[in-house]
C-alpha positions as CSV (number, residue, x, y, z in Angstrom):
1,X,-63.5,5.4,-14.9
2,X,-66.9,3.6,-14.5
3,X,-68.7,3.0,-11.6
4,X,-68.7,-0.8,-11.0
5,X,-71.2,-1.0,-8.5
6,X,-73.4,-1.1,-11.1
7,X,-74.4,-3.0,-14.4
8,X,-73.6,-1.4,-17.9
9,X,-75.8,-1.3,-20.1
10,X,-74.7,-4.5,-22.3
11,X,-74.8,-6.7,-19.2
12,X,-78.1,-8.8,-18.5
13,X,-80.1,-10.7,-15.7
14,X,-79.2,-13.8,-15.4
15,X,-81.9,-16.4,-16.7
16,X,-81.9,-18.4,-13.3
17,X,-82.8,-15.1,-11.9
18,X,-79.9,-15.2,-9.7
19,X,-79.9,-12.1,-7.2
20,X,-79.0,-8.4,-7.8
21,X,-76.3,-8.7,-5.4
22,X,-75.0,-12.0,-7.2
23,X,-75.5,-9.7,-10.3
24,X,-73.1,-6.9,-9.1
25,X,-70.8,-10.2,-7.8
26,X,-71.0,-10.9,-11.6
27,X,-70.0,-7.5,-12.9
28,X,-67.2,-7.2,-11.2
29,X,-65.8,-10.8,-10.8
30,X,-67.6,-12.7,-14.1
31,X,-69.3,-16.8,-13.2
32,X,-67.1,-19.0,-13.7
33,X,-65.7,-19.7,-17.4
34,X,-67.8,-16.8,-18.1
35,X,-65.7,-13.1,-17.1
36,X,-67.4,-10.4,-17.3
37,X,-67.1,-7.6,-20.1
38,X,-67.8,-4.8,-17.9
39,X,-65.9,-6.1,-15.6
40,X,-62.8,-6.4,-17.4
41,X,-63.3,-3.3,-18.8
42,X,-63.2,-1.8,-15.6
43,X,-60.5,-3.7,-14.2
44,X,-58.6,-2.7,-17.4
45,X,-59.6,1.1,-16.1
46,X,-58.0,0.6,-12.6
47,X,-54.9,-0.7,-14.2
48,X,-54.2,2.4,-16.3
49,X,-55.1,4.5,-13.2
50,X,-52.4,2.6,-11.4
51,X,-49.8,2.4,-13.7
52,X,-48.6,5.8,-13.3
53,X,-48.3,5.5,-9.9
54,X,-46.9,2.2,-9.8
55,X,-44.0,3.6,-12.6
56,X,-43.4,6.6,-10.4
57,X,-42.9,4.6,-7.5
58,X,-40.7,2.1,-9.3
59,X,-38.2,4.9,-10.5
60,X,-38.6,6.2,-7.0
61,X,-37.3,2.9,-5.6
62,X,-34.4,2.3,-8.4
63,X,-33.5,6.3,-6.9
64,X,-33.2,5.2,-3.7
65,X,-31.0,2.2,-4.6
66,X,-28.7,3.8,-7.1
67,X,-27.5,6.5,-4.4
68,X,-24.7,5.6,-2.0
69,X,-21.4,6.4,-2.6
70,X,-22.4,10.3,-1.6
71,X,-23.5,8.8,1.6
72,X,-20.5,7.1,2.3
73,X,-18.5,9.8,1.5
74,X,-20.6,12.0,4.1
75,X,-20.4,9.8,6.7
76,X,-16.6,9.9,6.6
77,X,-16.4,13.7,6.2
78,X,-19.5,14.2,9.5
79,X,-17.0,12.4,12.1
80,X,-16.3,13.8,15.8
81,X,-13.8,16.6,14.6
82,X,-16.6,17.7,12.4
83,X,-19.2,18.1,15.0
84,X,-16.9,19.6,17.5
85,X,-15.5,22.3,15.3
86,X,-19.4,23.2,14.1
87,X,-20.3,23.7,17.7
88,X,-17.5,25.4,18.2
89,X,-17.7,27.9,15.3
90,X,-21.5,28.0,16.0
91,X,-21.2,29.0,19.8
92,X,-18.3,31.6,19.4
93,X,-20.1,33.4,16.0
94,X,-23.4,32.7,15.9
95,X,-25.5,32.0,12.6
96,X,-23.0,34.2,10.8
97,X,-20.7,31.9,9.5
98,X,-23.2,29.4,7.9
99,X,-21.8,30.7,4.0
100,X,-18.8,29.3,5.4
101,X,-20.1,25.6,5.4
102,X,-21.7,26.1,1.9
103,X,-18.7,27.6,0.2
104,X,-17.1,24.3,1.7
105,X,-19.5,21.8,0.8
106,X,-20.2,23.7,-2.8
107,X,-16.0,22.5,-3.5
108,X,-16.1,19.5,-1.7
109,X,-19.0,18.5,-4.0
110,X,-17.1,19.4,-7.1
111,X,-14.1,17.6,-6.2
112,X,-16.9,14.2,-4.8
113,X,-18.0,14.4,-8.5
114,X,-14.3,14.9,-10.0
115,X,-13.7,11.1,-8.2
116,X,-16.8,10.3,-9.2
117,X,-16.7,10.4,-13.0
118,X,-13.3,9.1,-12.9
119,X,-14.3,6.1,-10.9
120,X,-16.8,5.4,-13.5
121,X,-15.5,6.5,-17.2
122,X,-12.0,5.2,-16.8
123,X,-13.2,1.6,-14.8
124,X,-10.0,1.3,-13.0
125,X,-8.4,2.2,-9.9
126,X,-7.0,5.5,-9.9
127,X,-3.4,3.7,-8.5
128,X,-3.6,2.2,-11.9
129,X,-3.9,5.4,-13.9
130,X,-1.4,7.3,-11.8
131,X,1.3,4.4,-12.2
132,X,0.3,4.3,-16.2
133,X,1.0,7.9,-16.5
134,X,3.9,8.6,-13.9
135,X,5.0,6.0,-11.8
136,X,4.7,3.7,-9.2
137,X,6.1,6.4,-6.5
138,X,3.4,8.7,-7.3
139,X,0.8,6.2,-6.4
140,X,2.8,5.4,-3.4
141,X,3.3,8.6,-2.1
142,X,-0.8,9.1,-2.2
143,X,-1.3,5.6,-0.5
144,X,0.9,6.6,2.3
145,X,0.0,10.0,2.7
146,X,-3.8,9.0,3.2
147,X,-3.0,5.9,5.5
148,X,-0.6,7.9,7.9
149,X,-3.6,10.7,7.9
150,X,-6.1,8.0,8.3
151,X,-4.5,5.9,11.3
152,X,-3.1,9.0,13.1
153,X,-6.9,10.8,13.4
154,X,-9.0,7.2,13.9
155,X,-8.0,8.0,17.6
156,X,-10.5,10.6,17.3
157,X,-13.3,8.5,16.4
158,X,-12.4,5.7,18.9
159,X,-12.8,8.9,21.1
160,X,-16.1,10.2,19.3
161,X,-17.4,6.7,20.3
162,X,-16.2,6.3,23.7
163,X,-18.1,9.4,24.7
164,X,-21.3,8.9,23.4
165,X,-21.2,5.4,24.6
166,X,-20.0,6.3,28.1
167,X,-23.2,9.2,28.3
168,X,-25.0,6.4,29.2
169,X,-22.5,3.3,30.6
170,X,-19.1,4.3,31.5
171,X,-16.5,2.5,30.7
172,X,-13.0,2.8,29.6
173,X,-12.7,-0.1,27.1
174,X,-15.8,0.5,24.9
175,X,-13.6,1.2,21.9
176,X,-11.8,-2.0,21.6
177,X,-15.5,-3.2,21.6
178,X,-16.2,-1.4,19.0
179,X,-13.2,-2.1,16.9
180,X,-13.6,-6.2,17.8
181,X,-16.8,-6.0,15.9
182,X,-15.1,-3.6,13.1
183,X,-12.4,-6.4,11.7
184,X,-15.0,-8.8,12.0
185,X,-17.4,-6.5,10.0
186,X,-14.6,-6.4,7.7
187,X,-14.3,-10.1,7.0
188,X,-17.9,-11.2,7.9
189,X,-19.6,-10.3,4.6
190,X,-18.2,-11.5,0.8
191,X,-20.0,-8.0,-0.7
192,X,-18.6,-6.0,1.8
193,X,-19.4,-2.5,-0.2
194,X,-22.9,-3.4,-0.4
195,X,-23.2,-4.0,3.4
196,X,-21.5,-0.7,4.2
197,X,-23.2,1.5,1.9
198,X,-26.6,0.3,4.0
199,X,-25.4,0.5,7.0
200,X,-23.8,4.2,6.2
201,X,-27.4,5.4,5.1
202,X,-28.8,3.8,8.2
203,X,-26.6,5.9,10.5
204,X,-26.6,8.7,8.4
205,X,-30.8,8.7,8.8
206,X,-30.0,8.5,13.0
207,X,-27.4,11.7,12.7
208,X,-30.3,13.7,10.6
209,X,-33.3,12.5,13.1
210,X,-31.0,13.2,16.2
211,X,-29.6,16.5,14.8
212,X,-33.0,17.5,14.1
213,X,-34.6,17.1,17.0
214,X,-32.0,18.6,19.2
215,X,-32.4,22.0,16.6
216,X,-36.3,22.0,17.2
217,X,-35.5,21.9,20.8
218,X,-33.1,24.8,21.0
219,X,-35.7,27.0,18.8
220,X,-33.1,28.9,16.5
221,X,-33.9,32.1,15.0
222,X,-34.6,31.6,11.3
223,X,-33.9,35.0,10.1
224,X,-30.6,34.9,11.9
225,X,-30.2,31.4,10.1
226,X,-31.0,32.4,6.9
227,X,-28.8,36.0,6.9
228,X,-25.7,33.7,8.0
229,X,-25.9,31.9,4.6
230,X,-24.8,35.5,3.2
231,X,-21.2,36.5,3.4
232,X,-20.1,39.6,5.4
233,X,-18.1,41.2,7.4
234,X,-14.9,38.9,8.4
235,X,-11.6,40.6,9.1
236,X,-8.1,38.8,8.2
237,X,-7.1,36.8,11.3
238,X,-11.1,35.5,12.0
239,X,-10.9,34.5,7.9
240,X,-7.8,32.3,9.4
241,X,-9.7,30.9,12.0
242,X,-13.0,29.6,10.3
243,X,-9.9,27.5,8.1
244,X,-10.7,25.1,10.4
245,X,-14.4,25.0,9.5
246,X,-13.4,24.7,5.6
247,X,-10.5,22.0,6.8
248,X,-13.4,19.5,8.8
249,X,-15.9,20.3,5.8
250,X,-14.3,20.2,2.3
251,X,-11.8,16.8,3.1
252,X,-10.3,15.9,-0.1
253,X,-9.0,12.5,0.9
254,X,-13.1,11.8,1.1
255,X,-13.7,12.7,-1.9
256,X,-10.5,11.1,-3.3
257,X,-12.1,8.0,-2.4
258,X,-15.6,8.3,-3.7
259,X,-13.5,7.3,-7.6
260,X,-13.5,3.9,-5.4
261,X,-16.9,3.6,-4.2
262,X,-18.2,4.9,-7.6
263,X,-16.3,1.8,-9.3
264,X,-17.3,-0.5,-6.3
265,X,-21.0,0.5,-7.2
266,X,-20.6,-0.6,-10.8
267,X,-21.8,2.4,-12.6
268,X,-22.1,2.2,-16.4
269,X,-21.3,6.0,-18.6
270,X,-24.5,5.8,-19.5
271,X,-25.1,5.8,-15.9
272,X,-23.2,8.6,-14.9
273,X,-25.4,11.2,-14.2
274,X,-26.7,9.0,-11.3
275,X,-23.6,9.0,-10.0
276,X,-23.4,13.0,-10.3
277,X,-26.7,13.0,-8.4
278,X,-25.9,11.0,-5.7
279,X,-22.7,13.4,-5.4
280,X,-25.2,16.1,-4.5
281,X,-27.1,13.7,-2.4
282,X,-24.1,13.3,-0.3
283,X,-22.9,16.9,-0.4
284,X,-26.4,18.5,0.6
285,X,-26.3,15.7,3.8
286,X,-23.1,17.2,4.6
287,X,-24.2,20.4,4.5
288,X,-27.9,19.9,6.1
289,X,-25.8,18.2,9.3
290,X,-23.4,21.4,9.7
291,X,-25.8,23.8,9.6
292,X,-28.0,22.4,12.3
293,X,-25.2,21.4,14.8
294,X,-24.2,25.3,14.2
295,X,-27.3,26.3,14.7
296,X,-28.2,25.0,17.7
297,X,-25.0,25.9,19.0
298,X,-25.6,29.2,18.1
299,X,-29.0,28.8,20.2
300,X,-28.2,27.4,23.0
301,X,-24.3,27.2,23.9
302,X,-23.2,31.2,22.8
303,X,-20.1,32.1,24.5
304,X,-19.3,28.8,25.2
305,X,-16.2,27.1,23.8
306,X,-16.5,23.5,24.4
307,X,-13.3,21.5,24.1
308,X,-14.4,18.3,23.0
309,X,-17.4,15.9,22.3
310,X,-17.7,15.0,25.4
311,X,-18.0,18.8,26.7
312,X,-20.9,19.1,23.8
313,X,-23.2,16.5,25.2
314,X,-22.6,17.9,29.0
315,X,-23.2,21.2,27.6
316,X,-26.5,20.5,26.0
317,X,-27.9,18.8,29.4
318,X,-29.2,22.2,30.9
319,X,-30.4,23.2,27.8
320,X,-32.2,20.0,26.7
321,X,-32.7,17.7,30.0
322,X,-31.4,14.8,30.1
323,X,-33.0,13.4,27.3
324,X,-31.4,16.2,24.7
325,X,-28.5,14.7,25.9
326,X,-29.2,11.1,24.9
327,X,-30.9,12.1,21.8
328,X,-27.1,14.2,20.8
329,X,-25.4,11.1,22.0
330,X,-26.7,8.9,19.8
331,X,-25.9,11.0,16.9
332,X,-22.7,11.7,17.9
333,X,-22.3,7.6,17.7
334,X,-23.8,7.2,14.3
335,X,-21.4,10.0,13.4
336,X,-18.5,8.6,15.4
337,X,-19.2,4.9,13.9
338,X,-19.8,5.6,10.5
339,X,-16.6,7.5,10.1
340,X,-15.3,5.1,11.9
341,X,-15.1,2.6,9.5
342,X,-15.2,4.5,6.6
343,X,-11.7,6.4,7.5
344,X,-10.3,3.2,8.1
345,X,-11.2,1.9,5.1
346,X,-9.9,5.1,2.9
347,X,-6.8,4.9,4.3
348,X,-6.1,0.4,4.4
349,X,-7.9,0.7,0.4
350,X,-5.9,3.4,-0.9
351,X,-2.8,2.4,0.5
352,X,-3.1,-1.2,-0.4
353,X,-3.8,0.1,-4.3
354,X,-1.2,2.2,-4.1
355,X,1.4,-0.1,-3.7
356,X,-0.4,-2.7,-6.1
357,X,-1.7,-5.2,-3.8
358,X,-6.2,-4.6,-5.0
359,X,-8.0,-2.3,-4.4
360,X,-11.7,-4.5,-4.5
361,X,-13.6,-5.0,-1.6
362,X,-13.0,-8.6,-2.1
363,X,-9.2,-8.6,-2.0
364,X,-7.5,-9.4,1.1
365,X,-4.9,-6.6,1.4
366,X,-7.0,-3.6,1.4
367,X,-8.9,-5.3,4.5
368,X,-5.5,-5.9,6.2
369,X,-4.4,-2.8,5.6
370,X,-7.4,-1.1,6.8
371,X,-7.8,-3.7,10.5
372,X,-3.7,-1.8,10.7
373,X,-5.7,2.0,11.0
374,X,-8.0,0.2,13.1
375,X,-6.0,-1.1,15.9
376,X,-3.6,2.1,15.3
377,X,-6.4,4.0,15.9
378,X,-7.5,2.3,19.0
379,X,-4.5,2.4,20.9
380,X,-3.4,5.8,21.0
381,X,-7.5,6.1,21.6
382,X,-6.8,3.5,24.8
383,X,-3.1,6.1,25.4
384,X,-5.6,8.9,26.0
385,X,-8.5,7.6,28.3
386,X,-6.1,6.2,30.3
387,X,-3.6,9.0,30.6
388,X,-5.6,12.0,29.9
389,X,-3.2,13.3,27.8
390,X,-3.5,14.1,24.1
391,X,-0.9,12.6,21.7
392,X,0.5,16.2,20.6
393,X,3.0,14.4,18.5
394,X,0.9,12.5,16.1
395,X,-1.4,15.2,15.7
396,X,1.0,17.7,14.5
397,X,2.5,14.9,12.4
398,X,-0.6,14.3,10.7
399,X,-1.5,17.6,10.3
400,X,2.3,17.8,8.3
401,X,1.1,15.2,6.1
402,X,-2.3,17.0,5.4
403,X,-0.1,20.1,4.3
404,X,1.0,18.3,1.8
405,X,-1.1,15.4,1.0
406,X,-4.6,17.6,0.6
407,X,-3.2,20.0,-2.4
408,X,-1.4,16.4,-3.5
409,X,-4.6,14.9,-4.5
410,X,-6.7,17.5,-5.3
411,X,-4.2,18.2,-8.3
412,X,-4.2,14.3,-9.0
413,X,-8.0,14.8,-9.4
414,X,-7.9,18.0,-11.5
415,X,-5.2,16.3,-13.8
416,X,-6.7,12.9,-14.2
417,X,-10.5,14.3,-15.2
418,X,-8.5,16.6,-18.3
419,X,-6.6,14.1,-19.7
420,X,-8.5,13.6,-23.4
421,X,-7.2,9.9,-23.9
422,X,-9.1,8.6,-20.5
423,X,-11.8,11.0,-20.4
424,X,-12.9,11.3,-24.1
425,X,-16.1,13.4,-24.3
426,X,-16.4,13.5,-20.4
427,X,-13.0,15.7,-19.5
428,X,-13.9,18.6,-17.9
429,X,-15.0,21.9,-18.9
430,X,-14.0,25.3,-18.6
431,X,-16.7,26.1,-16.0
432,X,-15.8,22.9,-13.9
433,X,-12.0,23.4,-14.2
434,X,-12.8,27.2,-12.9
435,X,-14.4,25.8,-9.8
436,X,-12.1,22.8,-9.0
437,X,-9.0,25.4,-9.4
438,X,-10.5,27.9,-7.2
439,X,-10.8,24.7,-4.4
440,X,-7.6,24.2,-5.2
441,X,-6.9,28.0,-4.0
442,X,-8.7,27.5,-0.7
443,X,-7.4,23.8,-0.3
444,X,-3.2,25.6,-0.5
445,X,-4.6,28.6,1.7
446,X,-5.8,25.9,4.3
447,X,-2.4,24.1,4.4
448,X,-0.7,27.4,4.8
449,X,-2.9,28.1,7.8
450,X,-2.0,24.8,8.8
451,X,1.8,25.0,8.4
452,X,1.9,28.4,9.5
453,X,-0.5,28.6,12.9
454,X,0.0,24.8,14.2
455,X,2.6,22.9,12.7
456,X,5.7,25.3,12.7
457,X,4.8,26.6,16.4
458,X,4.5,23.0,17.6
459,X,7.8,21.8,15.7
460,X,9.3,25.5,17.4
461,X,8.5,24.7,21.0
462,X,9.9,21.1,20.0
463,X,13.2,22.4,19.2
464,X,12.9,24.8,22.1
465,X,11.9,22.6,24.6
């Protein structure tokens, strides 16, 4: 590129024998009516210089914008259950069961981009495909499988909420607050998938600052770290333990819904490798957010088994000060929030298309529906701050329905995304069908587990009681 601080060689005095600083005025900038040659030339030098950049920063920007249903799918799946069992596993183990979360995340992100590519090569709800190819009861039985799971574990958000709230103002009613300003989230905006997907990226920015900083503060040993990604040395009965891990992390009824957000996003075929992207976007948050709440568990809380979130947060205080303590409080809220809604909304959308009353963002049912696992949600939430007592009742219920309901749609998934007549070029292959079946495997182990160590105890002492 030229210097334009000075004249080239076809450029001339003026004949009024205007100055040489007016001269270099002309070079660049030309007299009036009369532009300069070199000047244009040069000008035409910075814009090729600049168009690279500006095109790089362009498809940067379109990046940025196309990604979101991953996020919203990680913000459901990163909730209060999540955070407690990570610190949990993290402070009882160590760094050693980090390949656990990957293995997790590695299926859950097959399974996010399953829904995905449904979502966006068939262009309809995935109620509407199930009922085409076996019935309205199938659809049914999905809808209310999600929405019982949904409304009966929203009290653990309200909860999630109400203690990172009251770390810094107590108060017993913050999650009727908080679900006031949820139903009239719901019906405040016309695009409401557009407002949430921001919002979800917003908070999902807070939980990876806030996570963040808490791990530079506990100082975690990045060899340790690094050999816990590798598997080794687990024994039977702790392989049935870290179930719960896999159960918090790979959350099927998440990625069930992502064939939603996918369609809500308006992806085109020729679009879907975007849409496969943002998958991994979403699946690699999940996983970056596990590893570093284990991880500074693993730091600073070994031996420790803390019972809830509330018990994390106090935990952290000697650790940290008082300010680690804020700092994990506020992402426990942006966790807490975002799944929040999200939940709420999986389980009011999925329901409501189930039983064929819309599934848009715009209809009215699926908003109805979801303000139902809202207010279910807060009052057993408002049962347990003010009794102290845990609902045992709906939890083992829900965890019934999970039994049943996870393998349930995992299969719908694996079904839908072979069938040739809605697929077309884009069914799966062998390799993908290999990895979604071997989820399947770990998804029907999990439920075992489930059946096995919780729900058949709890229904025995029932019956014995």
């Amino acid at each position: 590129m030229n210097d334009l601080s000075q004249p080239r060689g076809d450029q001339r005095p003026r004949p009024d024998g205007g100055s040489e600083k007016e001269r270099r005025s002309g070079a660049l900038h030309g007299r009036a009516g009369e532009p300069s040659d070199g000047g244009s030339a040069g000008l035409a030098d910075m814009s090729e210089d600049a168009q690279p950049h500006a095109a790089r920063s362009t498809r940067l920007t379109r990046w940025f914008r196309a990604i979101g249903p991953g996020l919203v799918t990680a913000c459901v799946v990163i909730g209060p259950g999540s955070i407690l069992t990570s610190t949990q596993v993290g402070a009882t183990s160590g760094y050693s069961r980090g390949w656990v979360v990957v293995v997790a995340v590695a299926f859950m992100l097959v399974y996010m981009s399953l829904a995905a590519k449904l979502g966006v090569v068939a262009r309809r709800s995935t109620a509407d495909i199930l009922c085409e190819k076996a019935g309205r009861w199938l659809a049914a039985l999905v809808g209310l499988s999600v929405f019982f799971i949904a409304a009966t574990f929203q009290f653990g958000n309200n909860l999630g909420v109400h203690a990172a709230l009251s770390a810094f103002l107590p108060w017993d009613y913050w999650c009727v607050l908080l679900n006031v300003l949820a139903i009239a989230f719901l019906f405040g905006f016309q695009n409401l998938y557009r407002v949430v997907e921001r919002l979800m990226a917003a908070l999902v920015a807070v939980m990876l600052l806030s996570f963040a900083v808490n791990l530079a503060f506990a100082r975690p040993d990045p060899a340790a770290l690094v050999r816990g990604l590798l598997p080794h040395g687990i024994g039977g009965q702790l392989e049935l333990s870290l179930l719960g891990l896999v159960g918090t992390t790979f959350v099927v009824t998440a990625a069930y819904y992502q064939s939603y957000t996918a369609r809500f996003k308006g992806w085109s075929v020729n679009e879907l490798s975007v849409g496969l992207i943002d998958a991994r976007v979403g699946a690699m948050v999940m996983a970056a957010i596990t590893l570093m709440l284990m991880s500074t568990a693993a730091a600073v809380l070994r031996g420790d088994r803390p019972a809830d979130v509330a018990d994390v947060a106090e935990a952290l205080e000697p650790a940290f000060g008082e300010a680690g303590k804020a700092i994990f409080c506020v992402g426990l809220f942006a966790a807490a929030f975002s799944s929040f809604i999200v939940n709420s909304m999986i389980g009011g959308f999925i329901l409501a298309d189930g039983l064929g009353l819309g599934s848009q963002p715009t209809d009215r049912w699926p908003r109805l529906l979801t303000v139902a696992v809202l207010l279910t949600g807060m009052l057993v939430a408002l049962y347990v701050i003010e009794s102290g007592t845990k609902p045992v009742g709906a939890i083992v219920a829900a965890q019934a329905v999970t039994v049943v309901a996870s393998p349930l749609m995992a299969m719908v998934l694996l079904w839908l995304t072979n069938c040739r007549d809605l697929m077309g070029a884009h069914r799966n292959g062998w390799i993908t069908n290999l990895l979604a079946g071997c989820g399947l495997l770990l998804l029907l182990a999990t439920a075992w587990y489930t059946a096995t160590a919780k729900v058949w105890p709890a229904v025995r002492n029932v019956w014995a009681g």
